[in-house]
C-alpha positions in Angstrom: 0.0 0.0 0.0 1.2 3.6 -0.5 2.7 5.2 2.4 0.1 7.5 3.9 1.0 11.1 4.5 2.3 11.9 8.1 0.8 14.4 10.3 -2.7 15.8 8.6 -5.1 14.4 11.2 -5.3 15.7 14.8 -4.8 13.7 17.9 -7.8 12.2 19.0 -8.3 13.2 22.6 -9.6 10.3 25.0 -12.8 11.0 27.0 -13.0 9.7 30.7 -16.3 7.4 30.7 -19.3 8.2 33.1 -20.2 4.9 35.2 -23.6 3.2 34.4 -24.5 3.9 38.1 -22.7 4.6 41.1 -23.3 3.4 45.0 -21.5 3.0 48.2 -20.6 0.0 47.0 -18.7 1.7 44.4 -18.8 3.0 40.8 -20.3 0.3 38.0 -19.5 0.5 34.5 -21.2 -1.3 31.6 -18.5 -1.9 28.5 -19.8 -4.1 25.3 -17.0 -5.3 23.1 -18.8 -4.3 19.3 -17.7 -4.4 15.4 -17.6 -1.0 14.1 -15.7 1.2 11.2 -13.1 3.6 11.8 -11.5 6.7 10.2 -7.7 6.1 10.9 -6.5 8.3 8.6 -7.3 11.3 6.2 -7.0 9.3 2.8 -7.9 5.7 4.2 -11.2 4.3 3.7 -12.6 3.1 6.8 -10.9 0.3 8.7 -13.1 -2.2 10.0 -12.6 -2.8 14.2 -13.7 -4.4 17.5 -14.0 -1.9 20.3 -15.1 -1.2 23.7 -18.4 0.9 23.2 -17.6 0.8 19.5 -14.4 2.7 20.2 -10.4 2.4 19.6 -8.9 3.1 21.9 -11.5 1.6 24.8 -13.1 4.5 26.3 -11.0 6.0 28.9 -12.0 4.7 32.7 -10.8 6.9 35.4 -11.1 5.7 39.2 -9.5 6.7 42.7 -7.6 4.6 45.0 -9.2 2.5 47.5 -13.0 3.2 45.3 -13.7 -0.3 43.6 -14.6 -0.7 40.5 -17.0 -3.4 39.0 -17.3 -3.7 35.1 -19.6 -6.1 33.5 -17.8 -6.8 30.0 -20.2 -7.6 27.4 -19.6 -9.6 24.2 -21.5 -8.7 21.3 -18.9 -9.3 18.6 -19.9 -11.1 15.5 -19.5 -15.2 15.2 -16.5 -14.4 12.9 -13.2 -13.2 13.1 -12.1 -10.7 11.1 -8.2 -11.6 11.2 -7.1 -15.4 10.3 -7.4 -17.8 13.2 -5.0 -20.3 13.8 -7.1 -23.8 15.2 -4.3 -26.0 15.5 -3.2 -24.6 18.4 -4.1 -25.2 22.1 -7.3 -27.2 20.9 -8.5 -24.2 19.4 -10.5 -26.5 16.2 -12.3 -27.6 19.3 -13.5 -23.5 20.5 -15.6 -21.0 19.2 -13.6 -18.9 16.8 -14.7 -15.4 19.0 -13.9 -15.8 22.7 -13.1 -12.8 24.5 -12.1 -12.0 28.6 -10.7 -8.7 29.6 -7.4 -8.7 31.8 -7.1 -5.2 33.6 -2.9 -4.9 33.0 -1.2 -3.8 36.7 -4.5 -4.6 38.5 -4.5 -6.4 41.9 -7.4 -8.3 42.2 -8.7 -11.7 42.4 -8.4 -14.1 40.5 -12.5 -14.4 38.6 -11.4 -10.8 37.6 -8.3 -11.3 36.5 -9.0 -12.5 33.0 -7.4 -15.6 33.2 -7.0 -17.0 29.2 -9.5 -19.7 30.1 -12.1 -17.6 31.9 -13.4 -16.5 28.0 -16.9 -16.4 27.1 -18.5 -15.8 23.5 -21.3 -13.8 22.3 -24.0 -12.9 25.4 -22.1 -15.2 27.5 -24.1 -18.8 25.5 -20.6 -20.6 25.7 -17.9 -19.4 28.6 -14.2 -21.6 29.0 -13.7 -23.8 31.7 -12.2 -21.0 34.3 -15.3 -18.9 33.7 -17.3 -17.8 36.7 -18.7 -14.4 36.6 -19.7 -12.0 34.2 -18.9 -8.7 36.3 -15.1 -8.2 37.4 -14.4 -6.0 40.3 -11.7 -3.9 41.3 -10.9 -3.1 44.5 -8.1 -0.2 43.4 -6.5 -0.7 46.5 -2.9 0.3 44.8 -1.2 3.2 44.5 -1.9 5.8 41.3 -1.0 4.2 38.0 -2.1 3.8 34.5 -3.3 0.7 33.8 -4.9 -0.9 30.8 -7.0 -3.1 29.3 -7.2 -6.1 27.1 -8.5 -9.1 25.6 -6.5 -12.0 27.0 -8.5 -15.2 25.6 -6.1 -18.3 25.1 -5.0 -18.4 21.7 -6.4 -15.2 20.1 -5.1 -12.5 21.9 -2.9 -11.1 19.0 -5.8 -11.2 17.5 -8.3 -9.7 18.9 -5.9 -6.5 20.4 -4.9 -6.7 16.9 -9.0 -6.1 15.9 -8.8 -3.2 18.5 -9.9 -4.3 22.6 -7.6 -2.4 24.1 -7.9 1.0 26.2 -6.6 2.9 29.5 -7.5 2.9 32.7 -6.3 6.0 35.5 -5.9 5.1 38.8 -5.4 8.5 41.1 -4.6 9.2 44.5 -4.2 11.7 47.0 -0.6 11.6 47.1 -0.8 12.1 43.2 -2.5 15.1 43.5 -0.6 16.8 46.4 2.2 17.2 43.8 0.3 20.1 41.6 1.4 18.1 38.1 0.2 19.3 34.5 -3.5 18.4 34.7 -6.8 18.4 32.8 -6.4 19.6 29.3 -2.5 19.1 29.5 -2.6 15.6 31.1 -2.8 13.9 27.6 -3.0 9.8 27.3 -1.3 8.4 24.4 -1.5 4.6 23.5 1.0 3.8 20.6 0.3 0.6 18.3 1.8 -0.1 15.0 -0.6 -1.7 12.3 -0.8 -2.6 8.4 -3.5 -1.8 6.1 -4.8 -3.0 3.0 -5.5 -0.4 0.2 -9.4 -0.5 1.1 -8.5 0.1 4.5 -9.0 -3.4 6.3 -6.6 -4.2 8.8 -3.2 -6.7 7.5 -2.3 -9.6 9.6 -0.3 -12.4 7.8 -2.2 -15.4 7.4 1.2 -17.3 7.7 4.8 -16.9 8.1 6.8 -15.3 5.4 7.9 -18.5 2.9 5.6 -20.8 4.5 5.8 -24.4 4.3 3.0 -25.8 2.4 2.4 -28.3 4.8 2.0 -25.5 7.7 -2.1 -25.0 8.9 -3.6 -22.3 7.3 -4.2 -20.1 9.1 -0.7 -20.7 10.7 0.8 -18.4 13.9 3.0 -16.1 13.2 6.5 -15.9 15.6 5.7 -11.8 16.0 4.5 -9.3 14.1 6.0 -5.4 13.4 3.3 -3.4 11.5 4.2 -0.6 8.7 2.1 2.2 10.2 2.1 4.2 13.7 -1.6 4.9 15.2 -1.4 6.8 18.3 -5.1 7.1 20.1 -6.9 5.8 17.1 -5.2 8.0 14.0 -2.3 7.3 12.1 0.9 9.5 12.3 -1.7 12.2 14.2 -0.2 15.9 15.4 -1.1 17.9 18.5 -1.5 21.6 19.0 -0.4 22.5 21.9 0.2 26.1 24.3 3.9 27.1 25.4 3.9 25.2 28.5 4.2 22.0 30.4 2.2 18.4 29.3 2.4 15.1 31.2 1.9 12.1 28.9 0.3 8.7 30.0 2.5 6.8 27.2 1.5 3.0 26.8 3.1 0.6 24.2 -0.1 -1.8 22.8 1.8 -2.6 20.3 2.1 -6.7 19.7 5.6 -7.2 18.9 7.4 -3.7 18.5 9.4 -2.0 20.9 9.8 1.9 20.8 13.2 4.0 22.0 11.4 7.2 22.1 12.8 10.5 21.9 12.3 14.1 20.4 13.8 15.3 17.5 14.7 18.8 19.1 17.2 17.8 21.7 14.8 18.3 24.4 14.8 15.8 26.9 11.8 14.0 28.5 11.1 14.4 32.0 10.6 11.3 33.4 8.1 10.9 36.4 6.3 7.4 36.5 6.5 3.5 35.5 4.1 0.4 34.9 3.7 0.9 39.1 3.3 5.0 38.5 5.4 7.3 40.5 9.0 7.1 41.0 11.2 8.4 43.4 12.3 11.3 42.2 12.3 12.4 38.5 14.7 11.3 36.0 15.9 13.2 32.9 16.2 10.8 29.5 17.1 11.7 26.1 15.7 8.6 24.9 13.5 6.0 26.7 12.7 2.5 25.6 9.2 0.6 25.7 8.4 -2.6 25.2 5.1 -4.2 24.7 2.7 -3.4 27.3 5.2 -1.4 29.5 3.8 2.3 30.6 5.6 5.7 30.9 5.0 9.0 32.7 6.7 12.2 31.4 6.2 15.2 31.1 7.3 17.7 28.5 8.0 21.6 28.7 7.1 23.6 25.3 7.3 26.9 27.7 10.4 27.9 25.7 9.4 26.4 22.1 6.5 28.5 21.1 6.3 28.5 16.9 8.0 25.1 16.7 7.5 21.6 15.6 8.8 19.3 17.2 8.4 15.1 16.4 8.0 12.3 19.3 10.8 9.8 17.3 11.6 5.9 17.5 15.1 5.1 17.3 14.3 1.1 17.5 13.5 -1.7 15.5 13.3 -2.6 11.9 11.8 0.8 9.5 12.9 2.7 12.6 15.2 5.2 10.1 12.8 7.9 9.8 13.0 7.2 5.3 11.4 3.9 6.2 8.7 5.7 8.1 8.3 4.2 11.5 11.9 6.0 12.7 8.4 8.9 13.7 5.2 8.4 16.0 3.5 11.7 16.0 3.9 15.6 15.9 3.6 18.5 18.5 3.1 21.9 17.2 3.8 24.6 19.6 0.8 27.0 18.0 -1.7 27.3 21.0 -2.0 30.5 22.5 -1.3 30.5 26.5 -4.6 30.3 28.2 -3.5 31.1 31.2 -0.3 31.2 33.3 1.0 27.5 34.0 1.3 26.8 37.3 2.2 23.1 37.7 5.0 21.5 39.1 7.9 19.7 38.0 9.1 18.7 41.3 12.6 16.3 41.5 11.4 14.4 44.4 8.4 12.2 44.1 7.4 9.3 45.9 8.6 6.9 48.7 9.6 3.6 47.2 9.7 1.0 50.1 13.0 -1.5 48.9 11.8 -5.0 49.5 15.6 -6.2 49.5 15.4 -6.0 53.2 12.4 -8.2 52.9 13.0 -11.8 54.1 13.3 -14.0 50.8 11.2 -17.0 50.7 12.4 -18.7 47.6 14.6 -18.1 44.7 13.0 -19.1 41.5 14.9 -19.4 38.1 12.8 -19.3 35.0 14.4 -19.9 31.7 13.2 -18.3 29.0 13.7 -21.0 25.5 13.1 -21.2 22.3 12.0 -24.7 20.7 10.0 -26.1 17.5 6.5 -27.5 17.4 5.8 -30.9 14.6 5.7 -28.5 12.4 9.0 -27.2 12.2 7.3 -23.9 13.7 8.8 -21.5 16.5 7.6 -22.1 19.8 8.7 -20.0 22.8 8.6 -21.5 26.3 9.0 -21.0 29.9 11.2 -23.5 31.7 10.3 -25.5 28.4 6.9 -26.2 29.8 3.5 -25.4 27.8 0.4 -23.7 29.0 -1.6 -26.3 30.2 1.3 -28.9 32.0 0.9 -28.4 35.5 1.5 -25.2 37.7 5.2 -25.4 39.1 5.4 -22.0 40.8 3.6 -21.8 43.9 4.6 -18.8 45.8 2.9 -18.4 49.2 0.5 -15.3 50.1 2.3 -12.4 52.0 5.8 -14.0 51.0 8.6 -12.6 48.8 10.4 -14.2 46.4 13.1 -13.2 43.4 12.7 -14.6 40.2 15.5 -14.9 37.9 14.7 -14.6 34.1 17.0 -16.7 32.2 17.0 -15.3 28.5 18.4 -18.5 25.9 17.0 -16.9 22.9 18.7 -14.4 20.5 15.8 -11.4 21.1 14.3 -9.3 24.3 11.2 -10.5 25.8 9.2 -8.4 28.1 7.9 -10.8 30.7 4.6 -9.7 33.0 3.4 -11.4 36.0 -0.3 -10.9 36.8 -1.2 -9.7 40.0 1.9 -8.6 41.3 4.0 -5.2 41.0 7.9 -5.7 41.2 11.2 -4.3 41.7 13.7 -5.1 39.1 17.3 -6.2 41.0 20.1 -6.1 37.8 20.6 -7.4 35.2 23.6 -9.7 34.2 24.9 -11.1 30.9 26.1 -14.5 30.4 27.7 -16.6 27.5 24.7 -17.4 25.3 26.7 -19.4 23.0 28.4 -21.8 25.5 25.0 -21.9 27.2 23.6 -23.6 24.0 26.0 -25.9 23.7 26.1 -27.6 26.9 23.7 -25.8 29.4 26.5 -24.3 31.3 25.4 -20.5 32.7 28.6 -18.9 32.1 28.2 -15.2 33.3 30.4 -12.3 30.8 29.9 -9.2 33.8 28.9 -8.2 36.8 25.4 -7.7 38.0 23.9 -4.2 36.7 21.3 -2.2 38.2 18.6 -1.1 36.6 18.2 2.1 34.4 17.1 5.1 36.8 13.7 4.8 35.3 12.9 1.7 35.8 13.3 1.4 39.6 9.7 2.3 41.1 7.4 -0.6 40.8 7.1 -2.8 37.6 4.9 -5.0 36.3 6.6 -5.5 32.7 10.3 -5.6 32.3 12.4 -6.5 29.1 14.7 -9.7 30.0 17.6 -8.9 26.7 19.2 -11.7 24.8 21.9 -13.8 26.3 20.8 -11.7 30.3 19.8 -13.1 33.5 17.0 -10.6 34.3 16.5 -10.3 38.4 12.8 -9.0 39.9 11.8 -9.4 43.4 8.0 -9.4 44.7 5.8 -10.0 47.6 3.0 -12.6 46.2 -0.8 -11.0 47.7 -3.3 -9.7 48.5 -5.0 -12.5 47.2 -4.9 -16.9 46.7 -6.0 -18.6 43.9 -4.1 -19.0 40.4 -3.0 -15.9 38.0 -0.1 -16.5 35.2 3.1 -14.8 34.1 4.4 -14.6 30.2 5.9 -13.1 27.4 3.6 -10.0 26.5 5.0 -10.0 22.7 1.3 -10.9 22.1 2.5 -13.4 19.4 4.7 -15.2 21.8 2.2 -15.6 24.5 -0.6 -17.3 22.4 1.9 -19.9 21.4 3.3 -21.1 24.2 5.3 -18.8 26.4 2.6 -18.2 29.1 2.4 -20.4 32.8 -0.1 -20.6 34.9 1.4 -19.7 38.7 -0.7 -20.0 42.6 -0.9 -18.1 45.3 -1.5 -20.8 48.3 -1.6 -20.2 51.4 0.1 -23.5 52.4 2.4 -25.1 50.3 2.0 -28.8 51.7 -2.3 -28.4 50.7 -0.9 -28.1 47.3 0.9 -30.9 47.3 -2.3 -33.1 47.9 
């Protein structure tokens, strides 16, 4: 398809959605998951989507620590997909085709609202997966302020059906938050990059297959990831935003399913740095460039107060196309062509949050989890954890209230950004070791010393990037709640096929050895 022309639609701005009804009990929102068509971009015919009240991004929920949250999710998708579906995998010949369940990324909550990949349930709930047991979730928001987000998480189709669209954001806000006067309201802006392909009549392009295919693969056959040719930020391709002489925070999530960004601006100008996945850290943290894997979330904040008349453009500096002649080296534009409205008086304060360490934490167990890359019968990738699949039995069973480290062992030749449900963590270092000798005889051979963690990533986490060849540390305390959650691989791609594990919280490890 012809490259589309950057930077001639405006940013869509996302709305904050009003709950369906709101009680003592908490504020109750009603969200149905719809087929709908999309202008994405000035000179693209519509694009065909699934949405969250028909929208893409998922209208914006907004909510306050310690005020739960129930959502009832409803599926009214149609009884086809519109991206190719895959049946040989995970039983999948033997499923409906549409399943959807909504995980809440960074929420701590129990387990029936967790989204657990076999909790799905198909159109007006007729047939539900065999973890299914309620159609409302709740959210107790019992965390500090974050952003969150949402997304389909149904075993085996969860490339695709982000792919379609179900994705949006989700603002958790607290006191604390708000003592420190940040750039709010109009100039607190959330922006969820994704990078997609399009055919000429504007439908969405996912490969049926892998690039020279075998012809005895399944068709439809999983592909091992997936970089699109096109940038969408908040619903529009390659958009710009107007904005006044003065400071904006950005929300920034990655939805992408492969890609990784290294974001930066083209000006110089650095990116003040305030928040993780876990939100605030402790004190702010200047970068020229930041990188973002899939699913991980930034906070930053950047000052246009001396920059009025210019143009300035939010770059990526990673990944294949990433040279700005191939097109995805750009994400969007700010123009610095608002007038003032009035004077800005928010903060851009160094210090920002206390950050408890849990290295003085008593460790209950040490957990190393490789991270390996095999072939299925048909010749085909397949990523796994501790070379387990998704359905063997659970082998990490960390007890409520304790804390563990677990050690990411990385055996393959490319990042993955791992996630653990439930749970935010601290990342410990990170250390490289001889990949090579590794694969020859299994022998951990480390090349360096342990390294901390970039200044920006050590707040809370719930998504880190484990590099090639690295033994990636995190540590965690496993609660509030029992029951089981999972960990994986959020390269979408990689976690529908097979590098996802199921993982309990037990209260006593003998009971689940019964």
């Amino acid at each position: 398809m012809q490259r589309l022309e950057k930077f001639v639609d405006p940013l869509p701005l996302l709305n904050t959605l009003q709950p369906s009804n709101k009680t003592r009990n908490g504020a109750h929102y009603d969200i149905t998951m719809e087929e709908f068509p999309a202008k994405l971009h000035r000179d693209l015919p519509r694009t065909t989507l699934w949405g969250y009240n028909r929208q893409f991004p998922g209208p914006l929920i907004e909510a306050f620590r310690d005020e739960p949250v129930s959502v009832t999710w409803h599926n009214e998708l149609p009884n086809r997909h519109i991206l190719p579906v895959d049946t040989s995998i995970h039983d999948l010949d033997k499923l409906p085709t549409v399943r959807t369940v909504v995980h809440l990324h960074g929420m701590e909550t129990k387990p029936e609202s967790d989204g657990h990949p076999d909790a799905w349930y198909t159109r007006n709930f007729q047939v539900t997966g065999p973890t299914f047991t309620q159609r409302t979730f709740h959210y107790p928001n019992h965390q500090r302020s974050s952003l969150l987000w949402y997304h389909d998480h149904a075993m085996g189709l969860t490339r695709l059906n982000v792919y379609a669209g179900l994705a949006g954001m989700y603002i958790l806000r607290d006191k604390h938050e708000a003592s420190l006067n940040l750039p709010s309201g109009d100039y607190e802006i959330p922006l969820m990059i994704v990078d997609r392909s399009f055919h000429p009549d504007g439908s969405l392009s996912y490969p049926a297959q892998p690039n020279d295919a075998d012809p005895n693969l399944p068709n439809p056959s999983i592909v091992p990831a997936f970089l699109g040719d096109t940038i969408v930020v908040n619903g529009k391709i390659w958009p710009y935003l107007e904005v006044e002489p003065r400071k904006y925070r950005f929300r920034i999530l990655n939805a992408s399913n492969t890609r990784g960004y290294r974001l930066s601006l083209d000006n110089g100008e650095v990116l003040h740095q305030i928040g993780s996945d876990g939100e605030l850290l402790r004190k702010r943290v200047e970068m020229e460039e930041i990188g973002l894997q899939p699913a991980e979330r930034i906070d930053v904040i950047i000052d246009f107060s001396e920059l009025e008349g210019q143009t300035i453009i939010l770059k990526n500096n990673l990944g294949p196309g990433a040279d700005p002649a191939d097109g995805m080296g750009e994400i969007m534009q700010f123009r610095v062509t608002e007038k003032l409205k009035s004077k800005d008086t928010s903060n851009l304060p160094v210090n920002l949050s206390y950050v408890p360490s849990l290295k003085q934490d008593e460790i209950k167990t040490v957990r190393y989890l490789k991270l390996v890359g095999s072939t299925d019968e048909y010749d085909r990738p397949l990523l796994l954890l501790n070379n387990l699949k998704w359905h063997d039995p659970v082998t990490e069973n960390p007890q409520l209230d304790s804390t563990e480290i677990w050690a990411f062992i990385n055996t393959t030749n490319f990042s993955h950004p791992i996630h653990i449900h439930l749970i935010q963590f601290q990342v410990l270092d990170h250390q490289t070791f001889d990949l090579e000798r590794f694969n020859e005889d299994g022998t951990l051979l480390f090349t360096g010393a342990p390294q901390a963690p970039l200044a920006n990533n050590r707040s809370w986490k719930d998504t880190i990037e484990v590099p090639a060849g690295t033994m990636t540390r995190v540590i965690a305390n496993f609660g509030p709640y029992t029951g089981e959650y999972v960990w994986h691989c959020h390269i979408l791609e990689h976690e529908d096929y097979d590098m996802m594990r199921p993982y309990r919280v037990i209260t006593d490890e003998r009971k689940d050895k019964k």
